[in-house]
N, C-alpha and C positions, 0 to 999 in steps of 0.2 A: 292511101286507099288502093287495094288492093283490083285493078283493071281485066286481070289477061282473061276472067272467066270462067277457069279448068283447073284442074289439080294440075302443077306441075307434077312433070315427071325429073327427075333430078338426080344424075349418076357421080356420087363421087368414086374416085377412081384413084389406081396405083397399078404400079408392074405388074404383078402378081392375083392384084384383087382379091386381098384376105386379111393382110395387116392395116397398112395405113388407112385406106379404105373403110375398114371398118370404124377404126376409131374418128377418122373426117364424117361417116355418117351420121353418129351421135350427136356430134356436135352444131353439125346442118342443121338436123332433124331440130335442136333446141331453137336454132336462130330461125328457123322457119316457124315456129311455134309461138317466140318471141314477137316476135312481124303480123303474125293472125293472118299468116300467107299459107294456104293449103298444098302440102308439097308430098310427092311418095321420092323418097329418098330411098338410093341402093348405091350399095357397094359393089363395083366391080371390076373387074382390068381392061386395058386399052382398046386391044382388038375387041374385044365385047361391046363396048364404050364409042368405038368408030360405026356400029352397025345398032348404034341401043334405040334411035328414037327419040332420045332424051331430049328435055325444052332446056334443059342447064347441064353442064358437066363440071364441075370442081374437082380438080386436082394441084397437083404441086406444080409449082413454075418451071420444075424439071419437064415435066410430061404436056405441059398447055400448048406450044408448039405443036404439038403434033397429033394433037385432038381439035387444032382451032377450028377445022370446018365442020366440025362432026354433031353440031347443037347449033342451036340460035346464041344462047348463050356458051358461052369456056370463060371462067375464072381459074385463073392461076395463084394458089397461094406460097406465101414465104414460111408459113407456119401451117401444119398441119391440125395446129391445136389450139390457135387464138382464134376465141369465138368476135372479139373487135374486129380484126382482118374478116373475117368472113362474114361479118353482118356488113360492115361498109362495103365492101366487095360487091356482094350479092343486092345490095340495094341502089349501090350505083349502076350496076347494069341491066336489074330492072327498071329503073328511071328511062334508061338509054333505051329500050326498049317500047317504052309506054307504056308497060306491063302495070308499074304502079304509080298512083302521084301521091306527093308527099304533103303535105298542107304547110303553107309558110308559116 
């Protein structure tokens, strides 16, 4: 059940903010739809990303480092395209949050 309230705002992100980026949104956007979690999902690059606002930021484990203060949440992924990786990701650290509880 879904707790925090509000649409997330939620920035995936890359160097550049044009490739990976966009294709990590898609597939957000599906696991957030999957979840009946209300999310505005954007693609963008880091500097943008350090100043966005964002309640989440998903990027590569390349770039998490160095976005970790920049949101409540930073996931770092190992795959840019496994929706598994990003649904357990993304639901384990809304748990951590309190953002949502799961039902046992």
């Amino acid at each position: 059940m879904y707790k925090y309230g509000k649409t997330l705002k939620v920035l995936t992100v890359c160097g550049v903010g044009q490739g990976s980026s966009l294709i990590m949104k898609m597939f957000v956007e599906d696991v957030f739809k999957e979840l009946g979690i209300p999310a505005r999902v954007e693609p963008t690059e880091i500097l943008t990303a350090k100043a966005g606002g964002a309640d989440m930021i998903i990027a590569s484990i390349l770039h998490e480092p160095e976005l970790r203060d920049a949101a409540p949440i930073v996931i770092g992924l190992k795959s840019l395209i496994d929706k598994n990786e990003m649904r357990e990701k993304i639901v384990e650290a809304l748990k951590a949050k309190g953002w949502i509880e799961v039902a046992a």
